[in-house]
Biopython code that builds the backbone (N, CA, C, O; Angstrom):
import numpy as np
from Bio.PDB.StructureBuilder import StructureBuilder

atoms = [
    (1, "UNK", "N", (77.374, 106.014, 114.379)),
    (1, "UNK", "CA", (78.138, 104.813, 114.654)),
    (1, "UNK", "C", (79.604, 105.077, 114.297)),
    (1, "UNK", "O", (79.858, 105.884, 113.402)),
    (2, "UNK", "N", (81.042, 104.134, 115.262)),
    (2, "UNK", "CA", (82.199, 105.222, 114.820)),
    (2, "UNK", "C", (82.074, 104.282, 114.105)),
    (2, "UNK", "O", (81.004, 103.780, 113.761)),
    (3, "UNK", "N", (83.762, 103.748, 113.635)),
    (3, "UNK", "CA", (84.375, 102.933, 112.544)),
    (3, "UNK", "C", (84.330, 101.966, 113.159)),
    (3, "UNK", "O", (83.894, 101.029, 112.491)),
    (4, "UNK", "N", (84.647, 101.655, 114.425)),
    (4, "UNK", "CA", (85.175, 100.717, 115.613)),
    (4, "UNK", "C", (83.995, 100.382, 115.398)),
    (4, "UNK", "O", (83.804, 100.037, 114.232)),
    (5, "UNK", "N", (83.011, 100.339, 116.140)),
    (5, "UNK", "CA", (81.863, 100.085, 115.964)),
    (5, "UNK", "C", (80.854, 99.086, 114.747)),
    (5, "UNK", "O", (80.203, 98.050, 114.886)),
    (6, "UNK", "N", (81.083, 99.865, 113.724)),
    (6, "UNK", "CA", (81.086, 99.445, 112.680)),
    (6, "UNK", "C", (81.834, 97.952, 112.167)),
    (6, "UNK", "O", (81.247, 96.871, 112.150)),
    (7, "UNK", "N", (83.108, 98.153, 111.804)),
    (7, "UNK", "CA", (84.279, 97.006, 111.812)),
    (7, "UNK", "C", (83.924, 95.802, 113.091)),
    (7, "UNK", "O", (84.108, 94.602, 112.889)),
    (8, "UNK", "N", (83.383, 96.358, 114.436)),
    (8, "UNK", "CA", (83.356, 94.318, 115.260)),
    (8, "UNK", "C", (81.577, 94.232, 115.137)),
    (8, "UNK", "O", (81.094, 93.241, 115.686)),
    (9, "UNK", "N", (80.815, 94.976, 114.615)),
    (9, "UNK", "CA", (79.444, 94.921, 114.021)),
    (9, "UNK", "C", (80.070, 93.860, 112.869)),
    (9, "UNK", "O", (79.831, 92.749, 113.342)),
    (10, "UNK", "N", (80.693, 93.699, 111.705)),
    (10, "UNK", "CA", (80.951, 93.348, 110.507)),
    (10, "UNK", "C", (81.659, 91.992, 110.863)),
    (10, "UNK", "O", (81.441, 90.944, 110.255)),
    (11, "UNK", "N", (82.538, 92.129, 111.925)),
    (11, "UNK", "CA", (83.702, 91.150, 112.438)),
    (11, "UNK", "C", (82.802, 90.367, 112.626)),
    (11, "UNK", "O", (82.604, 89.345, 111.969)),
    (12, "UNK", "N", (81.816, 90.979, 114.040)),
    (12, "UNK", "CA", (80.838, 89.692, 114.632)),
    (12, "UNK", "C", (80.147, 88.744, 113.839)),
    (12, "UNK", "O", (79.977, 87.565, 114.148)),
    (13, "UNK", "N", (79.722, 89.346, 112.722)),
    (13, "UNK", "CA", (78.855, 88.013, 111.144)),
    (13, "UNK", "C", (79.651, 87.142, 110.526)),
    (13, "UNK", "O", (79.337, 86.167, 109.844)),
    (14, "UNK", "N", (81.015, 87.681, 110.892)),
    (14, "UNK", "CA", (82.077, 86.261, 110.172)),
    (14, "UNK", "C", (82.243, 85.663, 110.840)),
    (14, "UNK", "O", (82.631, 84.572, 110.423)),
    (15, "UNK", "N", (82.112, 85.806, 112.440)),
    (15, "UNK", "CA", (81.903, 84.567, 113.495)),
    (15, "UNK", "C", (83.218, 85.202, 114.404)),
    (15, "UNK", "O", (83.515, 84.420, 115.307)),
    (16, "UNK", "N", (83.853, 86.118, 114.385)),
    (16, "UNK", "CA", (84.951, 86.635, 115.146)),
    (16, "UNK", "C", (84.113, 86.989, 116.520)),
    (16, "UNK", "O", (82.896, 87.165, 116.448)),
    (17, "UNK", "N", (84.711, 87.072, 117.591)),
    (17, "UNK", "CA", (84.517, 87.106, 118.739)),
    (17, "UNK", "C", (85.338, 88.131, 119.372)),
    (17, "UNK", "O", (86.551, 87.952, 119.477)),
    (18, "UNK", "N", (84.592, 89.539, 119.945)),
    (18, "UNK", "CA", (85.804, 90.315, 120.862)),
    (18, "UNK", "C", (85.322, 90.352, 122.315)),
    (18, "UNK", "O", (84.168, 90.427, 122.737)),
    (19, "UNK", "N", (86.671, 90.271, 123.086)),
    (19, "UNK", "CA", (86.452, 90.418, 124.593)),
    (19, "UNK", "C", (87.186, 91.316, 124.959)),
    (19, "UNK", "O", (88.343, 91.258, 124.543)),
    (20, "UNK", "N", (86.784, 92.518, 125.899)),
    (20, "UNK", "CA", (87.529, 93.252, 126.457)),
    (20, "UNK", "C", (88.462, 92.261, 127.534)),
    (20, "UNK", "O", (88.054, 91.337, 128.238)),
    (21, "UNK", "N", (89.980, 92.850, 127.382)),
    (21, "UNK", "CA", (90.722, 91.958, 128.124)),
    (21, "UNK", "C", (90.499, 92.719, 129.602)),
    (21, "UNK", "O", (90.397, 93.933, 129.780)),
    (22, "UNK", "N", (90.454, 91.697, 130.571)),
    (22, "UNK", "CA", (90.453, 92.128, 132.038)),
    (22, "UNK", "C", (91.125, 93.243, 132.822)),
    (22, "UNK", "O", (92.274, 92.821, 132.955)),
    (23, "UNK", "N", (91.048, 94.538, 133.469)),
    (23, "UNK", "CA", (92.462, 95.036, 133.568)),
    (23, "UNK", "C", (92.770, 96.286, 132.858)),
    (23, "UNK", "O", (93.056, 97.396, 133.308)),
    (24, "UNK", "N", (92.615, 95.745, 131.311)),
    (24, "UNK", "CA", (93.129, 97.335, 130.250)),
    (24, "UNK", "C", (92.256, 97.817, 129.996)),
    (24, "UNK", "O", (91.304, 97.079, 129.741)),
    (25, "UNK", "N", (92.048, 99.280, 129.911)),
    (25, "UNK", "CA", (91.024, 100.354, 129.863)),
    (25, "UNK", "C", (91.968, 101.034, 128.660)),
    (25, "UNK", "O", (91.538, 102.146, 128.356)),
    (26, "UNK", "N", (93.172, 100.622, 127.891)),
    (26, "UNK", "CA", (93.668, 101.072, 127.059)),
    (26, "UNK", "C", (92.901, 101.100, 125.369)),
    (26, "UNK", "O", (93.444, 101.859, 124.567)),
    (27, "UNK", "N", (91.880, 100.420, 124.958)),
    (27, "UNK", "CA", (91.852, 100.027, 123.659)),
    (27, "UNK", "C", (91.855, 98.626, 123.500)),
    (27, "UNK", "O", (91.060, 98.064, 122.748)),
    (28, "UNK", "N", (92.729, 98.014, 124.186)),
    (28, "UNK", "CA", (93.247, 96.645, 123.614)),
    (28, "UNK", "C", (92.186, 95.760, 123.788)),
    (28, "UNK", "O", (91.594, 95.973, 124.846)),
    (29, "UNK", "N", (91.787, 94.950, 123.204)),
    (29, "UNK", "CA", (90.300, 94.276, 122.765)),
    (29, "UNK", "C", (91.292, 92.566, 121.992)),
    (29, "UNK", "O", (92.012, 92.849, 121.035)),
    (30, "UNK", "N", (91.287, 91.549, 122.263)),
    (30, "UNK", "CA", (91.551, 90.402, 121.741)),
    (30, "UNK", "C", (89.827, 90.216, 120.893)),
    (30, "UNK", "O", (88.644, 90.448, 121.142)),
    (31, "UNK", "N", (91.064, 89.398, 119.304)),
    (31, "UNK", "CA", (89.951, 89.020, 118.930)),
    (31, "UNK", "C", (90.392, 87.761, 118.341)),
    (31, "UNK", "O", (91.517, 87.449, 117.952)),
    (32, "UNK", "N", (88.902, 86.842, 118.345)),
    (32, "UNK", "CA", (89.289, 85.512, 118.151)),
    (32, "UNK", "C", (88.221, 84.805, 117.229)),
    (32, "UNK", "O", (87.142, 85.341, 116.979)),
    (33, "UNK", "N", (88.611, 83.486, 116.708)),
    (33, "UNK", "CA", (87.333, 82.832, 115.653)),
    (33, "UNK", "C", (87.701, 81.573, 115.595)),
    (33, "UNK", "O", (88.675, 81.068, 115.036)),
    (34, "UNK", "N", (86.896, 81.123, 116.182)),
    (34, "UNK", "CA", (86.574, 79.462, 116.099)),
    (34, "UNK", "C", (87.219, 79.182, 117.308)),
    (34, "UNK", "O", (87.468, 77.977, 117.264)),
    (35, "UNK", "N", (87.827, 79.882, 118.898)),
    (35, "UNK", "CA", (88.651, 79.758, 119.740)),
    (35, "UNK", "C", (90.069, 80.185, 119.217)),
    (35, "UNK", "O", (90.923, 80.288, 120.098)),
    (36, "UNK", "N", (90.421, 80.423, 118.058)),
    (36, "UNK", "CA", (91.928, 80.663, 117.889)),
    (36, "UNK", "C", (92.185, 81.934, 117.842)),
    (36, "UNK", "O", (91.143, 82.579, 117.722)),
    (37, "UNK", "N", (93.674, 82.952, 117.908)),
    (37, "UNK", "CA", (93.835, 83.947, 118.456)),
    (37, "UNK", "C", (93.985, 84.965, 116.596)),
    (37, "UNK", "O", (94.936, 84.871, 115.820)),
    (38, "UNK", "N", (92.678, 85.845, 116.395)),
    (38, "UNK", "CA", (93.126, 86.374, 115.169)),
    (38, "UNK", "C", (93.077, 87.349, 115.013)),
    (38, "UNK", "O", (92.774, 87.861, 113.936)),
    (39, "UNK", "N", (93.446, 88.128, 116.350)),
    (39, "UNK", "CA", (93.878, 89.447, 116.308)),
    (39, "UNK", "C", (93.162, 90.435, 117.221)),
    (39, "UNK", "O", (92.060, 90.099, 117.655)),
    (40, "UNK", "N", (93.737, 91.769, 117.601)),
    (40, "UNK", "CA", (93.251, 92.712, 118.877)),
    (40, "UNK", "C", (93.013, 94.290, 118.350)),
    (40, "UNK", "O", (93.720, 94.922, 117.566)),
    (41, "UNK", "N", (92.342, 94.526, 118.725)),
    (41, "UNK", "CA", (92.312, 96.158, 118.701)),
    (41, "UNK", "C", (93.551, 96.738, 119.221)),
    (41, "UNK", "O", (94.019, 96.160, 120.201)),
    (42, "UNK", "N", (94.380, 98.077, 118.633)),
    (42, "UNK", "CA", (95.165, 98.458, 119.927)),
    (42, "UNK", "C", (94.098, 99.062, 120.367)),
    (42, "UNK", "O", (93.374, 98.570, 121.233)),
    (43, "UNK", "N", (93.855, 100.407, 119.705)),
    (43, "UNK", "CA", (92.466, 101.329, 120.045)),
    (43, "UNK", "C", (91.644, 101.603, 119.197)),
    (43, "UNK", "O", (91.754, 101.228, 118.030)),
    (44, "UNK", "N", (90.755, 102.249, 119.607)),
    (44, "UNK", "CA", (89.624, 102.297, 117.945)),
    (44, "UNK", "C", (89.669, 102.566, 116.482)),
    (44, "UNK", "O", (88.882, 102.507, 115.537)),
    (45, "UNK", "N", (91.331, 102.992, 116.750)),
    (45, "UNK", "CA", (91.823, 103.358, 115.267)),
    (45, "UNK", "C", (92.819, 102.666, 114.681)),
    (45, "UNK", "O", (93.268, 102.938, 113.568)),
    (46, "UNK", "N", (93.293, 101.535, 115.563)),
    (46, "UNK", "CA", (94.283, 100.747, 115.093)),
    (46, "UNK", "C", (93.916, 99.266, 115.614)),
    (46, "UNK", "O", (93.475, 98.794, 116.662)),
    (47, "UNK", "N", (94.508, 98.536, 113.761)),
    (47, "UNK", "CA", (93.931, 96.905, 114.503)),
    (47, "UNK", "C", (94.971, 96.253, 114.304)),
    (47, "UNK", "O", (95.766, 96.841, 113.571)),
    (48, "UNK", "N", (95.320, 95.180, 114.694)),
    (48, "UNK", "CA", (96.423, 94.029, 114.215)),
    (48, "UNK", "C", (95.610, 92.583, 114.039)),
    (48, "UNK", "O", (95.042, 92.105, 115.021)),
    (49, "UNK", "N", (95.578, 91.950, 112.830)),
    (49, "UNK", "CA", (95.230, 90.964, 112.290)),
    (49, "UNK", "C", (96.353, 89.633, 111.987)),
    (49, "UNK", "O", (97.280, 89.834, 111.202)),
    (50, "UNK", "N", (96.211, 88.393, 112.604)),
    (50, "UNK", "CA", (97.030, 87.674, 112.137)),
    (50, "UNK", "C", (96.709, 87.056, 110.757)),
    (50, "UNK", "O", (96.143, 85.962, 110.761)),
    (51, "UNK", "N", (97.030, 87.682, 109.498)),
    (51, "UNK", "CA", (96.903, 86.801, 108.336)),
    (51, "UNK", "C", (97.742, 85.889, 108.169)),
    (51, "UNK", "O", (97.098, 84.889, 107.850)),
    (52, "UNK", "N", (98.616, 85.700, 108.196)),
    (52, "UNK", "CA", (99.810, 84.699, 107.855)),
    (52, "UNK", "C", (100.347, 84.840, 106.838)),
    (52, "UNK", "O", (99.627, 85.164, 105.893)),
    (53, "UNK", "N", (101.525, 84.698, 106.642)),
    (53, "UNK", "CA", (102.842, 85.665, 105.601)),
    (53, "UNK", "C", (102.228, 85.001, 104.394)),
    (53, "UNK", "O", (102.455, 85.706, 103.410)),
    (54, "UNK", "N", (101.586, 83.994, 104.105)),
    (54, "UNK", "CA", (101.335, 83.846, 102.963)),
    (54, "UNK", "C", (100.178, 84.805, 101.989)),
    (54, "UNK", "O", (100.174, 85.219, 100.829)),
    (55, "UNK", "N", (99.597, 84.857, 102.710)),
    (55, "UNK", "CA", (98.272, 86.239, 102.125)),
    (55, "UNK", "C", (98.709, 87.630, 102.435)),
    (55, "UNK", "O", (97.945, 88.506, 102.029)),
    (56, "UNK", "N", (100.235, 88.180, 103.339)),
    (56, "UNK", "CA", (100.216, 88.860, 103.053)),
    (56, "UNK", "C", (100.974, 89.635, 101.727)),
    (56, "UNK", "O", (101.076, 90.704, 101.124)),
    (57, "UNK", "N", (101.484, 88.001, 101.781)),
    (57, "UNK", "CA", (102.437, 87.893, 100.331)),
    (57, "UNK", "C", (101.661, 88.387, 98.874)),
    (57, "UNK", "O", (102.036, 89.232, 98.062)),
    (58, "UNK", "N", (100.643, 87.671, 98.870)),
    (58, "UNK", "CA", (100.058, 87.617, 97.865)),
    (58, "UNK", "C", (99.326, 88.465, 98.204)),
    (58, "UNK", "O", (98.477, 88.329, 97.323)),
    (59, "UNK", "N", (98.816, 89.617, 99.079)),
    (59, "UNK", "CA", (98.012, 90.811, 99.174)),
    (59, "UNK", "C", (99.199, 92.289, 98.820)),
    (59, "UNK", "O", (98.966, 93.470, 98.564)),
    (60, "UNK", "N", (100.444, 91.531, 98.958)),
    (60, "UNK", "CA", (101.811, 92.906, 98.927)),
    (60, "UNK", "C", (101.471, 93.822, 99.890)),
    (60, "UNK", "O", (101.603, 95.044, 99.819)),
    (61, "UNK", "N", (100.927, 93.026, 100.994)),
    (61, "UNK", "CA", (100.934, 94.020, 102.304)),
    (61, "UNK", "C", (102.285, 94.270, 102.957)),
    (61, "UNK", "O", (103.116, 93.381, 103.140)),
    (62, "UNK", "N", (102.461, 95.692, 103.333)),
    (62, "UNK", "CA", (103.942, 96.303, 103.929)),
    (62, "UNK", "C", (103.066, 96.616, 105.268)),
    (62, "UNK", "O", (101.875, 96.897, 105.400)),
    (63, "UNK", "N", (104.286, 96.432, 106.355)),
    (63, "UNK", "CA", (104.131, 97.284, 107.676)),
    (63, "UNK", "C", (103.788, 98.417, 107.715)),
    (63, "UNK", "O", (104.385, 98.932, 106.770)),
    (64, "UNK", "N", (103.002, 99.425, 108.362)),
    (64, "UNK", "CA", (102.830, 100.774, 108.982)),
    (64, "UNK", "C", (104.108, 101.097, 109.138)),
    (64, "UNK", "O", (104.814, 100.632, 110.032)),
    (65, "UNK", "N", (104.561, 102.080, 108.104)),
    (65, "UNK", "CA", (105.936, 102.657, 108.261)),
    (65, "UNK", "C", (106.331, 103.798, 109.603)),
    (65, "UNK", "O", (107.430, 104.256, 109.914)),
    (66, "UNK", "N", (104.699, 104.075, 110.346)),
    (66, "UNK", "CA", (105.248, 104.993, 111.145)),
    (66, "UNK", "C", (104.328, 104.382, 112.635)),
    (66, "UNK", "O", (103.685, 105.122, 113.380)),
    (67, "UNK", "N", (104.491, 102.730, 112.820)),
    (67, "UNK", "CA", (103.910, 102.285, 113.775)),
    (67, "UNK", "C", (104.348, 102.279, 115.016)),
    (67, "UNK", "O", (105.370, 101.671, 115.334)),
    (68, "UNK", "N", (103.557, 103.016, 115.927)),
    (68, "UNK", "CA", (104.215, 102.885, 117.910)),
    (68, "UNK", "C", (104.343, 101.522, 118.133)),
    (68, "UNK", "O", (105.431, 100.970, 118.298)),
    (69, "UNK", "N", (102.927, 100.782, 118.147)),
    (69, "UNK", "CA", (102.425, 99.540, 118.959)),
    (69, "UNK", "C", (103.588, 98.403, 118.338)),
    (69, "UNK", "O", (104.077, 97.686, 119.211)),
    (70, "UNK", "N", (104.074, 98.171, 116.935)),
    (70, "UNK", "CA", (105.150, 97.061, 116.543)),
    (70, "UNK", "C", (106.219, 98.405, 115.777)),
    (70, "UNK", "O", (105.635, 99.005, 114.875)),
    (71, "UNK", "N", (106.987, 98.658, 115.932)),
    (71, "UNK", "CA", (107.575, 99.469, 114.829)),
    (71, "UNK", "C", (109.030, 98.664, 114.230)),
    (71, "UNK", "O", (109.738, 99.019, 113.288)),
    (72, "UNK", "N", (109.157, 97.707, 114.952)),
    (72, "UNK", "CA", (110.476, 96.515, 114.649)),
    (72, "UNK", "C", (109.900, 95.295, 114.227)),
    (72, "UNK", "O", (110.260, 94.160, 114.539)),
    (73, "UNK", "N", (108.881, 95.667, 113.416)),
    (73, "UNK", "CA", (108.095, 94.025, 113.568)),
    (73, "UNK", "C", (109.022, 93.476, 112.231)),
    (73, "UNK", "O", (109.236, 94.239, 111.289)),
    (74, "UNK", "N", (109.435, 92.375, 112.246)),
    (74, "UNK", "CA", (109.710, 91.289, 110.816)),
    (74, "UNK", "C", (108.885, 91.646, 109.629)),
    (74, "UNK", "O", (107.672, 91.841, 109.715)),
    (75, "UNK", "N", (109.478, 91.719, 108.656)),
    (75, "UNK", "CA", (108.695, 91.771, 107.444)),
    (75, "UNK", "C", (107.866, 90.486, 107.021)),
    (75, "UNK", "O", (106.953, 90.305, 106.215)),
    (76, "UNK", "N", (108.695, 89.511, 108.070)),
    (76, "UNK", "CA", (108.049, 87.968, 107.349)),
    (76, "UNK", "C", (106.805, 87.824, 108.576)),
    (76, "UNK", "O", (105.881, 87.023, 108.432)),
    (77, "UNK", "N", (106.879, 88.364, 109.309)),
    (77, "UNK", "CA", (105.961, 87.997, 109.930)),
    (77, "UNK", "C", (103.963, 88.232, 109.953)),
    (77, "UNK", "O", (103.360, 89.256, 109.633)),
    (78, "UNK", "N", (103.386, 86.970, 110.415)),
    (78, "UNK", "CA", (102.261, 86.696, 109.944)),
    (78, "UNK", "C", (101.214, 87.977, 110.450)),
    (78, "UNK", "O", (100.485, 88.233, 109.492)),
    (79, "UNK", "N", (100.958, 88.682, 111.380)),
    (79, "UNK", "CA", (100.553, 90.003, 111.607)),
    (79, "UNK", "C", (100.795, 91.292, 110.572)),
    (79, "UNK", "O", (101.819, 91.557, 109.941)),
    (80, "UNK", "N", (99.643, 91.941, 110.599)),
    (80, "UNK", "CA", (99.653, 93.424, 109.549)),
    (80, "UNK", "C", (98.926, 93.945, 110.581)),
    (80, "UNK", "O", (98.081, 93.286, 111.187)),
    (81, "UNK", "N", (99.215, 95.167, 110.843)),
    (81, "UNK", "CA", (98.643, 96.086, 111.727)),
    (81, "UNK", "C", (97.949, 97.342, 110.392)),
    (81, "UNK", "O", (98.491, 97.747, 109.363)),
    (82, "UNK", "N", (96.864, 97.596, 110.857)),
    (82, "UNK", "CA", (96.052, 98.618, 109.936)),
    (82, "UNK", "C", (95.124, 99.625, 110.818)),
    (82, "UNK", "O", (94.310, 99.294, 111.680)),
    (83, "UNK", "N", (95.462, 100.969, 110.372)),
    (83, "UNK", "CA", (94.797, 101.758, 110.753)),
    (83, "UNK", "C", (93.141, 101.761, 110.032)),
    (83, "UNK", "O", (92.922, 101.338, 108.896)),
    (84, "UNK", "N", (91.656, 102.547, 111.314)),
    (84, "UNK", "CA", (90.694, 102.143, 111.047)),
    (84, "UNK", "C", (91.221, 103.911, 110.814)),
    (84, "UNK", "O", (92.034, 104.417, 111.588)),
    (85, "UNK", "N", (90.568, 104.744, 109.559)),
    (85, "UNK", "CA", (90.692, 106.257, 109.343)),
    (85, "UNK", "C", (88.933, 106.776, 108.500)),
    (85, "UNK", "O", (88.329, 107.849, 108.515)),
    (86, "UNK", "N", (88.577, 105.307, 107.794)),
    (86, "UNK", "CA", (87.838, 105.691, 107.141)),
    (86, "UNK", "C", (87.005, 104.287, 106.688)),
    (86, "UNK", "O", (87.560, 103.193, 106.789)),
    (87, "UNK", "N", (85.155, 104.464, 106.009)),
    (87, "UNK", "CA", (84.982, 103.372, 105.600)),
    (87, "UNK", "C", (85.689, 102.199, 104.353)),
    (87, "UNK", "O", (85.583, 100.973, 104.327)),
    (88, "UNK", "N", (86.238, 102.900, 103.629)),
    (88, "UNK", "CA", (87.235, 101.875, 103.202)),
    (88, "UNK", "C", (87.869, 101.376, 103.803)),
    (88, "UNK", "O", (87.584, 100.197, 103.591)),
    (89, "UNK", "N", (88.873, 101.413, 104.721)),
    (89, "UNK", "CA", (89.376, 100.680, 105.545)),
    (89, "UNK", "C", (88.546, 100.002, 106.658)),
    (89, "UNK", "O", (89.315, 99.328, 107.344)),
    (90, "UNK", "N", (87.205, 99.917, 107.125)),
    (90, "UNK", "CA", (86.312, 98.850, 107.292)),
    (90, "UNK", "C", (86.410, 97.829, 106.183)),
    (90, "UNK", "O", (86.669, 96.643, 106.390)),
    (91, "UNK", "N", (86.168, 98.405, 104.889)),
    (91, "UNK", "CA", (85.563, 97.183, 104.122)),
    (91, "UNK", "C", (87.147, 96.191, 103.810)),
    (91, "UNK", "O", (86.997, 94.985, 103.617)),
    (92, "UNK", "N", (88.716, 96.833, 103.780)),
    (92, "UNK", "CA", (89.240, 96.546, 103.555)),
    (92, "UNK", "C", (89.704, 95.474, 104.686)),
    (92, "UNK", "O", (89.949, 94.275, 104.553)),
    (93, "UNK", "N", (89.736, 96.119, 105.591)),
    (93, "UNK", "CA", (90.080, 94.742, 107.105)),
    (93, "UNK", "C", (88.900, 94.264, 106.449)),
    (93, "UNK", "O", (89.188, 94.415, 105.262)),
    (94, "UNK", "N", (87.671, 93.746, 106.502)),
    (94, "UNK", "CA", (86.730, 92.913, 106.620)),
    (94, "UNK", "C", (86.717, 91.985, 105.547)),
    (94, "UNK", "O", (86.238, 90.870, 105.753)),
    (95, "UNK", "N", (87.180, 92.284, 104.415)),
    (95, "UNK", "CA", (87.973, 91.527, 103.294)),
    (95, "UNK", "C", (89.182, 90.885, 103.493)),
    (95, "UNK", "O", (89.391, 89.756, 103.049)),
    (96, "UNK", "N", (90.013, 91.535, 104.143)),
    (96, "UNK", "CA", (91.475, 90.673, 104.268)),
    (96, "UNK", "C", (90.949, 89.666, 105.451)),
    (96, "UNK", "O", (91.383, 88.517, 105.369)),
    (97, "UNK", "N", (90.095, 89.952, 106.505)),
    (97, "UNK", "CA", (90.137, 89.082, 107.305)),
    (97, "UNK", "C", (89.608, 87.826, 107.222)),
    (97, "UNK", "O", (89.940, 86.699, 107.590)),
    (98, "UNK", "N", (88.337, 88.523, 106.410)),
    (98, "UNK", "CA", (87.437, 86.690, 105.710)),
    (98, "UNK", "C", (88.422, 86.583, 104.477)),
    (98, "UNK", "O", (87.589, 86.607, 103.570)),
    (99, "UNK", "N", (89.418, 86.501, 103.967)),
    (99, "UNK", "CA", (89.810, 86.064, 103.323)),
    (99, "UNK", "C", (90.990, 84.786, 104.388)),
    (99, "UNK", "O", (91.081, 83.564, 104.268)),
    (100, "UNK", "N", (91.811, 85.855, 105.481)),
    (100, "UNK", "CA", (92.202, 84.783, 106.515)),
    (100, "UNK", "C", (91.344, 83.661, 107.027)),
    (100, "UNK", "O", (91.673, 82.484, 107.174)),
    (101, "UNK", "N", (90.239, 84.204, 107.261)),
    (101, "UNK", "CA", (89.449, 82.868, 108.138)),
    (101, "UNK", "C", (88.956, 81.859, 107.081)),
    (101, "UNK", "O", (88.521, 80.760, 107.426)),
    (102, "UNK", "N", (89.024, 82.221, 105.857)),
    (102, "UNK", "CA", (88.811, 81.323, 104.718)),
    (102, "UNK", "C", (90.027, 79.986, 104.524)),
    (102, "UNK", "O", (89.914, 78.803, 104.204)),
    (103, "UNK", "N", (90.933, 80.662, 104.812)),
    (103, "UNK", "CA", (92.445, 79.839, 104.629)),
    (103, "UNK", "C", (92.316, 79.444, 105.784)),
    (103, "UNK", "O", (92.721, 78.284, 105.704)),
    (104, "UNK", "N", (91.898, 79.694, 107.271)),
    (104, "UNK", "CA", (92.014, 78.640, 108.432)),
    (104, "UNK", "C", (90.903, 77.297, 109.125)),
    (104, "UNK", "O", (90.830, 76.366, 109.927)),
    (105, "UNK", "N", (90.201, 78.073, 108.104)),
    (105, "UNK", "CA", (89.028, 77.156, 107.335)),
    (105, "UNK", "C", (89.057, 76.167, 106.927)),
    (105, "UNK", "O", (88.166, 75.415, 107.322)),
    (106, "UNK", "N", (89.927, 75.688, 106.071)),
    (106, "UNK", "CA", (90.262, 74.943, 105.180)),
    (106, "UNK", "C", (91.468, 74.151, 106.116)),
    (106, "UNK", "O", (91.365, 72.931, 105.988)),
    (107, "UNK", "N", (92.468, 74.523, 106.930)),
    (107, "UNK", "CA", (93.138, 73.442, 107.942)),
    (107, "UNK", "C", (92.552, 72.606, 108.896)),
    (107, "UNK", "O", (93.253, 71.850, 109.568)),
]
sb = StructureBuilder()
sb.init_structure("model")
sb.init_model(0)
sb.init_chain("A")
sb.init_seg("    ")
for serial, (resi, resn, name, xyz) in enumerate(atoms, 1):
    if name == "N":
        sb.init_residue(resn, " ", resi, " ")
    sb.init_atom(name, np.array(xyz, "f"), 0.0, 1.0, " ", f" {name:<3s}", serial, name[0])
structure = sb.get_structure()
């Protein structure tokens, strides 16, 4: 099983939803929970998650210093892009993310 694999296996039990978008044969995969937009695959090794600047505040998450897909992104802004390299970084997206859907939970 790869990582990819693994990670929307894990995604799918928190109730996240992926659809291949129509068209791209690139990677790019939207993903969503409860109907709202919380993030896409670029490709099997890279994800972008919308947490919202407040958790990433309090997580002291920094940008991918050497990112193609955003490499001008805002520091304030509510997206963290994370590479998938290894199972820690499964368990780590799968933690930051139910920790997001916990906080959109609660609105």
């Amino acid at each position: 099983m790869t990582l990819r694999t693994e990670l929307s296996k894990r995604l799918r039990a928190l109730g996240i939803e992926e659809q291949a978008w129509q068209g791209r044969d690139d990677g790019f995969t939207p993903l969503t929970f409860r109907g709202r937009d919380l993030g896409h695959f670029h490709s099997d090794h890279e994800i972008d998650i919308r947490l919202g600047k407040d958790l990433k505040k309090q997580e002291r998450l920094v940008p991918l210093p050497d990112s193609t897909v955003h490499p001008g992104r805002a520091k304030g802004s509510p997206w963290h892009e994370m590479r998938i390299r290894s199972a820690a970084d499964v368990d780590e997206i799968v933690r930051l993310v139910t920790m997001a859907i916990g906080t959109s939970k609660a609105k």
